[in-house]
C-alpha positions as CSV (number, residue, x, y, z in Angstrom):
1,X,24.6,0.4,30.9
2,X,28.2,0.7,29.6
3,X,30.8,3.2,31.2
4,X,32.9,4.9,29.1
5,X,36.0,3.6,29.7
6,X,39.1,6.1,31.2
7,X,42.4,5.9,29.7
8,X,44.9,4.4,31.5
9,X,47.2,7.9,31.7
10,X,44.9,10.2,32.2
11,X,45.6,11.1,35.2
12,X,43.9,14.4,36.1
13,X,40.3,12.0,35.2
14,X,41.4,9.3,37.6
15,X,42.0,12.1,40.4
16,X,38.4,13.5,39.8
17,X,37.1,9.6,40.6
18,X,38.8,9.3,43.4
19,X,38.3,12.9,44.9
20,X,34.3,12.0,44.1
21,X,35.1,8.6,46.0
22,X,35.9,10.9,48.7
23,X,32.8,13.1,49.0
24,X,31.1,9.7,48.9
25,X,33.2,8.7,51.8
26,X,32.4,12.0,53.7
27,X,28.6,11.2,53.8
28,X,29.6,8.3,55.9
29,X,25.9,6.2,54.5
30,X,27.5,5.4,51.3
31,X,28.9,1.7,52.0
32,X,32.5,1.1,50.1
33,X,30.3,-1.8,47.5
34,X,28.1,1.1,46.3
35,X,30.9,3.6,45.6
36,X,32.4,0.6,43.9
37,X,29.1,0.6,41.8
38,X,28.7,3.8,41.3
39,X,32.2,4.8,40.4
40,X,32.8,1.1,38.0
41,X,35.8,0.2,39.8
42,X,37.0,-2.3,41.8
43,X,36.2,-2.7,45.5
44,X,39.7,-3.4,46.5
45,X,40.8,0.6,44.9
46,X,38.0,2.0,46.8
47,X,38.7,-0.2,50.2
48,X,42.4,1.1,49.0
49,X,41.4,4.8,48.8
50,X,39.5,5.1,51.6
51,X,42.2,3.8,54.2
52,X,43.8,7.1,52.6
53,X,41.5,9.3,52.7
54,X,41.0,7.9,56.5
55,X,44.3,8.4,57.3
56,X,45.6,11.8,55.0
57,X,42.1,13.1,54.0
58,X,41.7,14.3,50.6
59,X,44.8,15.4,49.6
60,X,46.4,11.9,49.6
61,X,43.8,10.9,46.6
62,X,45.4,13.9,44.6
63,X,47.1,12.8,41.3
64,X,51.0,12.0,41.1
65,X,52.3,14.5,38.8
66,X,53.7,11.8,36.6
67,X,53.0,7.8,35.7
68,X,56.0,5.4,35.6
69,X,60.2,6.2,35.4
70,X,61.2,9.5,34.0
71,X,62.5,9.7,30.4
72,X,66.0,9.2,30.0
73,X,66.0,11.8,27.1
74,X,64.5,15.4,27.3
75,X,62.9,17.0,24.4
76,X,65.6,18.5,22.9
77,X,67.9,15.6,23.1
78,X,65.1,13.8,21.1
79,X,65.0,16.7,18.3
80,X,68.9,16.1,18.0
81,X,68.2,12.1,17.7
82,X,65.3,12.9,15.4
83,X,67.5,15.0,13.0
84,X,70.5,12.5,12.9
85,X,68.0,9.6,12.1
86,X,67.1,12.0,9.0
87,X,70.3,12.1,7.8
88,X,70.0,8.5,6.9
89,X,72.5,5.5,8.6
90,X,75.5,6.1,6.1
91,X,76.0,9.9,7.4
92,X,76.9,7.8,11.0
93,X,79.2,5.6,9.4
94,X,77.3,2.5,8.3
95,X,77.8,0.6,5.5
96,X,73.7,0.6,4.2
97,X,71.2,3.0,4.5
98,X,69.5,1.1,6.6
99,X,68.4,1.4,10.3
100,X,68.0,-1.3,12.7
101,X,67.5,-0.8,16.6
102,X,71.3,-2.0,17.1
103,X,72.4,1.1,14.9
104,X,69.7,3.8,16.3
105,X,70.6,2.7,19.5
106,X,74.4,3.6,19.0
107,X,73.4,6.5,17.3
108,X,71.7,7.6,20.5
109,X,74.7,6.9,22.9
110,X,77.3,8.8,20.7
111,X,74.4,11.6,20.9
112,X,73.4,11.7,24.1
113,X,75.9,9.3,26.1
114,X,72.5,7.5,27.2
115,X,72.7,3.6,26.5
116,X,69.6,2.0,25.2
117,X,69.0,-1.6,25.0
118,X,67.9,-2.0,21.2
119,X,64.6,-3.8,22.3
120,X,63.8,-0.3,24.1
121,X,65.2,1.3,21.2
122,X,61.9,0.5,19.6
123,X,59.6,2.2,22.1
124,X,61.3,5.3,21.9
125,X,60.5,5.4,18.5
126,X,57.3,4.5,18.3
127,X,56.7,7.4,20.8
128,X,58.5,9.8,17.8
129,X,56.3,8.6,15.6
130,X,58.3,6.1,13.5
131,X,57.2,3.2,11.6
132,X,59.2,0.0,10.2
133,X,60.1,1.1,6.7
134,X,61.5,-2.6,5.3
135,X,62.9,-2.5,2.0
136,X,61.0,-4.2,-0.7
137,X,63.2,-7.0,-2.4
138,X,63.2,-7.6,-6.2
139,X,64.8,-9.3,-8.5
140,X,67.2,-7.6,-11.1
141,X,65.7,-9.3,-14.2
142,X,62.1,-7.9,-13.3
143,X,59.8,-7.4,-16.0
144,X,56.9,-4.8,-15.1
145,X,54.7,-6.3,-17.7
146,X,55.2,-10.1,-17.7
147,X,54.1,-9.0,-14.0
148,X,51.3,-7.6,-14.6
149,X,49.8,-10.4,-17.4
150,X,50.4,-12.3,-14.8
151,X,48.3,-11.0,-12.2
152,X,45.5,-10.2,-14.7
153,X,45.5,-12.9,-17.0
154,X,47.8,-16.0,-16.3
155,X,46.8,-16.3,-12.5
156,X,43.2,-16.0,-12.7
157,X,42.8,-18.3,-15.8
158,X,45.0,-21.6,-13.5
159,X,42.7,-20.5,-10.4
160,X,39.7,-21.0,-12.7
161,X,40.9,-24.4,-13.8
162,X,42.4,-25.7,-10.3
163,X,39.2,-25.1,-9.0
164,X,36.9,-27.1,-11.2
165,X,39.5,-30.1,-11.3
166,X,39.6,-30.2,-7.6
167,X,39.3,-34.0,-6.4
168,X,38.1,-33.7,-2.8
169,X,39.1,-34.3,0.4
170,X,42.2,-35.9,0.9
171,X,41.5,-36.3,4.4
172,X,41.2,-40.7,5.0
173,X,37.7,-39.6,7.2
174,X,36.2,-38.1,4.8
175,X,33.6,-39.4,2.5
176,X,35.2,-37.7,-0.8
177,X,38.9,-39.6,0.0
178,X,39.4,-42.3,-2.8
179,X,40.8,-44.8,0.8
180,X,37.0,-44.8,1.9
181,X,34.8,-47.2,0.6
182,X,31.3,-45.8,0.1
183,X,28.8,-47.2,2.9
184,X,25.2,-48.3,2.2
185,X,22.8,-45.0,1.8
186,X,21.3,-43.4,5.2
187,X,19.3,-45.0,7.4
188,X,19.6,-48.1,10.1
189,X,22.9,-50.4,9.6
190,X,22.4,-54.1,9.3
191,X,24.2,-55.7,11.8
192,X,26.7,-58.7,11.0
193,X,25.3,-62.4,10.8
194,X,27.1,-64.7,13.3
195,X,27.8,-68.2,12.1
């Protein structure tokens, strides 16, 4: 039988586990293996909860109110950031409308005098719902429809040809390689006469 897994951060699930681990413990017949079983988790958090619960009952198997460090920006300071990144990287001075972390994350300390390291620059914006937007590079002289013949006509016909002129293996072990002499059919070798 499969358990549905819990996420990670849901934190108000976990806290219902562990207060059931704790009802568990209260019978006092329930051995720490079998809440393990029955809960899915590992012996050592329930050997873990229940030397709480022993010591600080149920209350010390509540949930924290939070997971991990606080957020160095609030809400609104991220509403500011998100309408400055709209505004594109030339209305803060750059030379390309283009972002990179280095240049959101300066964009974010002249905001909000908070310094970001630009590898943690692209967390934060992951979390605001921003995705890599790379610029596509072409050549001046492009030609829409030698482009196009090419994909539909010019490519397809040398696939067809490069396929049926294909010579083998070039590979010196295998038997298609031109280096590899062809052995005698299958069956039992004959061994070598010694004079």
């Amino acid at each position: 039988m499969l358990a549905q897994r819990v996420p990670r951060r849901d934190l108000h699930v976990l806290e219902r586990r562990r207060k059931q681990a704790a009802r568990l413990f209260a019978k006092g017949t329930v051995s720490q293996a079998s809440v393990a079983r029955e809960l899915k988790v590992s012996r050592m958090s329930v050997s873990r909860w229940h030397r709480r619960w022993k010591k600080s009952g149920k209350d010390a198997l509540k949930a924290a109110l939070r997971a991990g460090r606080k957020p160095l920006l609030n809400a609104r300071q991220l509403q500011r950031l998100q309408g400055a990144l709209r505004k594109g990287a030339r209305a803060h001075g750059f030379s390309a409308d283009l972002w990179t972390l280095p240049r959101v994350a300066t964009v974010i300390e002249r905001i909000t005098s908070v310094r970001y390291h630009p590898g943690h620059v692209w967390k934060l914006l992951g979390a605001m719902n921003w995705t890599v937007q790379k610029p596509e590079r072409q050549a001046k002289e492009r030609n829409a429809d030698q482009v196009e013949y090419w994909k539909t006509a010019r490519w397809p016909e040398l696939k067809k040809t490069l396929l049926a002129s294909a010579p083998g293996s070039s590979s010196k072990t295998k038997p298609d390689s031109p280096n590899n002499p062809r052995s005698a059919g299958p069956g039992r070798r004959e061994g070598k006469h010694r004079s």
